[in-house]
C-alpha positions in Angstrom: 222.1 274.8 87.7 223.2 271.5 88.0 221.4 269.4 85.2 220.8 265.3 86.3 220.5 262.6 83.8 218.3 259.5 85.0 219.6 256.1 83.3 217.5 252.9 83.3 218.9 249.7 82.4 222.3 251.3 83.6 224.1 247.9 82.9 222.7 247.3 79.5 224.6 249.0 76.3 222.6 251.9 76.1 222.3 252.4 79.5 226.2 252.2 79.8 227.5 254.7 77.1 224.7 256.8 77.9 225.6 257.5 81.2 228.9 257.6 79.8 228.1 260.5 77.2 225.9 262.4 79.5 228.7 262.6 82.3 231.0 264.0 79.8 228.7 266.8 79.3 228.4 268.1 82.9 225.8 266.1 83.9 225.1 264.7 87.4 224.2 260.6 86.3 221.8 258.6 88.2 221.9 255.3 87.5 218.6 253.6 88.9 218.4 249.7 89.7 215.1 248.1 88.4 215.1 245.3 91.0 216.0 247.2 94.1 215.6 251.1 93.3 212.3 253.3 93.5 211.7 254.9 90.1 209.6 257.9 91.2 212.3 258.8 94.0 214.8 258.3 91.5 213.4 260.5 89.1 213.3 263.4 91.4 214.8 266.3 89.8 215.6 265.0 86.9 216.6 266.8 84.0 216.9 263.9 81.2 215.7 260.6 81.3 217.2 257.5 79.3 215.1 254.9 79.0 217.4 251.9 78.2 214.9 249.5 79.4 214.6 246.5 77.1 213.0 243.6 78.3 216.0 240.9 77.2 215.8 238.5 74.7 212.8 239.3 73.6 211.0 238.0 76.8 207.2 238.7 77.4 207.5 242.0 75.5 203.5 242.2 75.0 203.5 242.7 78.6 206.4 244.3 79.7 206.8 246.6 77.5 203.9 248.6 78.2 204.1 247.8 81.9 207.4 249.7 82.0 206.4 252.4 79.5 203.2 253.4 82.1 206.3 253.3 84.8 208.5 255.7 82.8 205.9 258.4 81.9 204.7 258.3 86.1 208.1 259.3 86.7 208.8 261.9 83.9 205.5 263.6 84.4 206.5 263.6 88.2 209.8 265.1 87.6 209.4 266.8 84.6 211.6 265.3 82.7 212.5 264.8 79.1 212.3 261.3 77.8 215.0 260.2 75.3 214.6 256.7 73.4 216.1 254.4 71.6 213.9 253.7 69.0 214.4 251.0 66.4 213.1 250.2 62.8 210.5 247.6 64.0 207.7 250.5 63.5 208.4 250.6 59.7 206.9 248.8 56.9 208.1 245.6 55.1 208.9 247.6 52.1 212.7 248.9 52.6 213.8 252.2 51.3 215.0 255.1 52.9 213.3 255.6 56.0 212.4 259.2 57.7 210.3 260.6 60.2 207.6 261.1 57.4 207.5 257.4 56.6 204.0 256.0 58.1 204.6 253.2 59.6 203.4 250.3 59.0 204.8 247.7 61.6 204.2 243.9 60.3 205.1 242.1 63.4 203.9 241.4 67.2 206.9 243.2 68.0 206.7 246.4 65.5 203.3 246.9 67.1 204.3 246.7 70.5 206.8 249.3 70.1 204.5 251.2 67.8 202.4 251.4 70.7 204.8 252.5 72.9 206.1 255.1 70.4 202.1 256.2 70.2 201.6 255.9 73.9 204.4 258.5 74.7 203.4 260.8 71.9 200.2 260.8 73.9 201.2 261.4 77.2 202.2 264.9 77.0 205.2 264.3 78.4 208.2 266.0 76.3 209.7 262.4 73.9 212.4 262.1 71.8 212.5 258.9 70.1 216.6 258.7 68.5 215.6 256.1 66.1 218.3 253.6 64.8 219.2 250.3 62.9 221.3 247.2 64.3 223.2 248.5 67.2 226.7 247.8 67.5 228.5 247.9 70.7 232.4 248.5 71.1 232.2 246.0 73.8 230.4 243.2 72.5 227.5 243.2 74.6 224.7 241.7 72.8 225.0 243.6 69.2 224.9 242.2 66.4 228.1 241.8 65.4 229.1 239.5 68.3 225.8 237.4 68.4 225.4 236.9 64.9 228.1 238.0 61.7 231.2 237.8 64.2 229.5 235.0 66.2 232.2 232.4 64.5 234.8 234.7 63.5 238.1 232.6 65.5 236.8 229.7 62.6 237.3 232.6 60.3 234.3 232.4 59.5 231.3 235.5 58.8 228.1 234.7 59.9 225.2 235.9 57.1 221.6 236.1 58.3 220.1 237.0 55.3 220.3 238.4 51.5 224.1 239.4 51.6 223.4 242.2 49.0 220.9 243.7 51.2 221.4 247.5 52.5 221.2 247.2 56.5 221.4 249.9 58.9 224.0 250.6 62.0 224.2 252.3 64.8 227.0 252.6 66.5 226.2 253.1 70.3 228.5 256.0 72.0 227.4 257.6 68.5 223.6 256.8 69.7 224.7 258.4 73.5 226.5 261.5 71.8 223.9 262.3 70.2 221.2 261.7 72.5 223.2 264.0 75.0 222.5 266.7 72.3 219.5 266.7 71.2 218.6 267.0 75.4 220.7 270.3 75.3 218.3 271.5 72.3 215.2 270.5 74.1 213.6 273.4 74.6 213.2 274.4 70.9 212.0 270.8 70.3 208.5 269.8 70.0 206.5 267.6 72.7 207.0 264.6 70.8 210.0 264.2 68.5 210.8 261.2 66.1 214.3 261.7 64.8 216.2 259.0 62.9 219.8 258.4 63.2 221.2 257.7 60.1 224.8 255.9 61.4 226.0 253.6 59.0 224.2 251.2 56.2 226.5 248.7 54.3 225.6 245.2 53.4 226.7 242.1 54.6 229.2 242.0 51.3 230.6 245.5 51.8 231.0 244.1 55.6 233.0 240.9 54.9 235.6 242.9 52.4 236.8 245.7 55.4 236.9 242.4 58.0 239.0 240.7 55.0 241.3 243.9 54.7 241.8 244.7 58.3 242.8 241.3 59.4 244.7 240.9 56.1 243.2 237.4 55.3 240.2 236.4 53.4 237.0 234.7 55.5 234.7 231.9 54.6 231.1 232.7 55.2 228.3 230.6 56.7 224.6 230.8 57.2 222.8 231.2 60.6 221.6 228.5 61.6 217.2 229.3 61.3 216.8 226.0 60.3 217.6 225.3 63.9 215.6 227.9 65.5 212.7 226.8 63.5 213.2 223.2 64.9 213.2 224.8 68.4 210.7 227.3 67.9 207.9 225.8 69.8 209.5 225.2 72.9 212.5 228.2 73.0 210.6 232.0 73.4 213.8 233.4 71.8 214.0 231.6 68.8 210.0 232.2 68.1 210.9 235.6 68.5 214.1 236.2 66.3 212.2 234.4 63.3 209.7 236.6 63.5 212.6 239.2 62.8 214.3 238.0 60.1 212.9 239.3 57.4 214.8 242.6 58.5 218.3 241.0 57.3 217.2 240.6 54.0 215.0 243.9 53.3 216.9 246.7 52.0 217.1 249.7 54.2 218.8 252.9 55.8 217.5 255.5 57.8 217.6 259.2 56.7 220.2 261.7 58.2 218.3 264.9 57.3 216.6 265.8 60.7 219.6 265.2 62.5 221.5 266.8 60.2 219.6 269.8 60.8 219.4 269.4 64.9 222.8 269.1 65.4 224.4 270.3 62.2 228.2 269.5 63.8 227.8 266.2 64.7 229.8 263.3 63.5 229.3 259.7 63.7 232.8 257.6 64.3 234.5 256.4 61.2 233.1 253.2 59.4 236.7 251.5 60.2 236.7 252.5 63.3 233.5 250.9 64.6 234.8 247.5 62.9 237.8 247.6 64.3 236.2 248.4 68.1 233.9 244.7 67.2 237.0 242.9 66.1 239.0 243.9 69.6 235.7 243.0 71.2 235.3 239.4 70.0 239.1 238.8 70.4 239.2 239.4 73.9 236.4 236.5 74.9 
């Protein structure tokens, strides 16, 4: 039986090395079009779907988030379907530590609650979840991660970017890791409860650990600079994404990884891609604009 993958926001990151990963594995990829495509007819016969929907740059997310949530579960309780995630650490509290899917969460931003809700409103639905939850995404080809927007942002001046404490313990994710994984956990999902919350441990270094591999793999030391906030709080009241990125930085300097035990257990051969490989994928990527 020919399993069928459903990807949405196919041109996005996780969208791309999802449908990526899931073709890999045998699957039959659908990759539907938000502006032209018809989500329900899409979703017809769908095994798996990937919601790699993100509304970008932070845009209108109080009501587009749970616009397109009420839009995914339509389809998925149409079709059947398993709904895979990418969740992020928004949800948690301001506390830092090691997080797990026992941590209560404790969201203190607009955004953490908006995807609090979401996480609550697919819980609800009944339609079979999993939320693969992970840090700062990093994307081999540069495509809005963190690396090339921010820390890498002035790297041709030599220069690393830090956006907050420099000491503080962040977590990574890099995103063909994310896709190999979410391809299986959707091959285990019939033992799997409705509603699954499963972190993905990746990486967690700090800013510090971060500038010493870039210094050893391109062989010369780097100067650092700050982001610029000061500007983004200048423009703040007339620039949505500035508003909304200073409400998230408190993230860069709060200590935090995410815990590896429940995916440990779910897929107990799985292997995330080398440290060194991962920076060396952001340094080809930020060479070659």
């Amino acid at each position: 039986m020919t399993k069928t993958a459903l990807i949405l926001g196919s041109s996005g990151k996780i969208g791309k090395h999802s449908a990526v990963a899931f073709a890999q594995a045998g699957y039959e990829v659908r990759r539907h079009d938000r502006k032209s495509g018809n989500l329900m007819r899409d979703a017809e016969g769908a095994t798996v779907i990937v919601n790699g929907w993100n509304p970008p740059g932070y845009h209108d997310w109080a009501s587009l988030v749970p616009e397109m949530t009420e839009q995914v579960i339509a389809a998925a309780r149409v079709s059947g379907a398993t709904v895979i995630l990418p969740g992020n650490v928004y949800n948690m509290d301001a506390e830092g530590g090691e997080w797990s899917e026992r941590t209560v969460h404790r969201p203190p931003t607009k955004k953490g609650t908006i995807r609090e809700n979401m996480d609550r409103a697919y819980e609800a639905s009944g339609v079979q979840t999993i939320v693969l939850r992970a840090g700062n995404f990093i994307d081999p080809d540069g495509q809005d991660d963190v690396m090339s927007l921010l820390f890498l942002r002035s790297l041709k001046k030599n220069k690393l970017t830090l956006t907050g404490d420099p000491t503080a313990l962040q977590a990574y994710c890099y995103v063909p890791d994310w896709a190999r994984a979410a391809v299986g956990l959707a091959e285990k999902k019939e033992s799997l409860a409705k509603f699954e919350d499963v972190p993905f441990p990746g990486h967690a270094f700090t800013a510090e650990e971060l500038e010493a591999r870039l210094e050893k793999e391109l062989g010369h030391p780097l100067k650092t600079t700050n982001f610029p906030w000061g500007l983004f709080v200048a423009l703040s009241p007339f620039w949505e994404l500035a508003r909304e990125m200073l409400e998230m930085r408190y993230l860069f300097s709060l200590s935090h990884s995410l815990s590896g035990e429940k995916l440990a257990r779910l897929l107990p051969d799985f292997q995330v891609t080398p440290l060194d490989e991962v920076i060396r994928a952001s340094l080809r990527a930020v060479a070659g604009r």
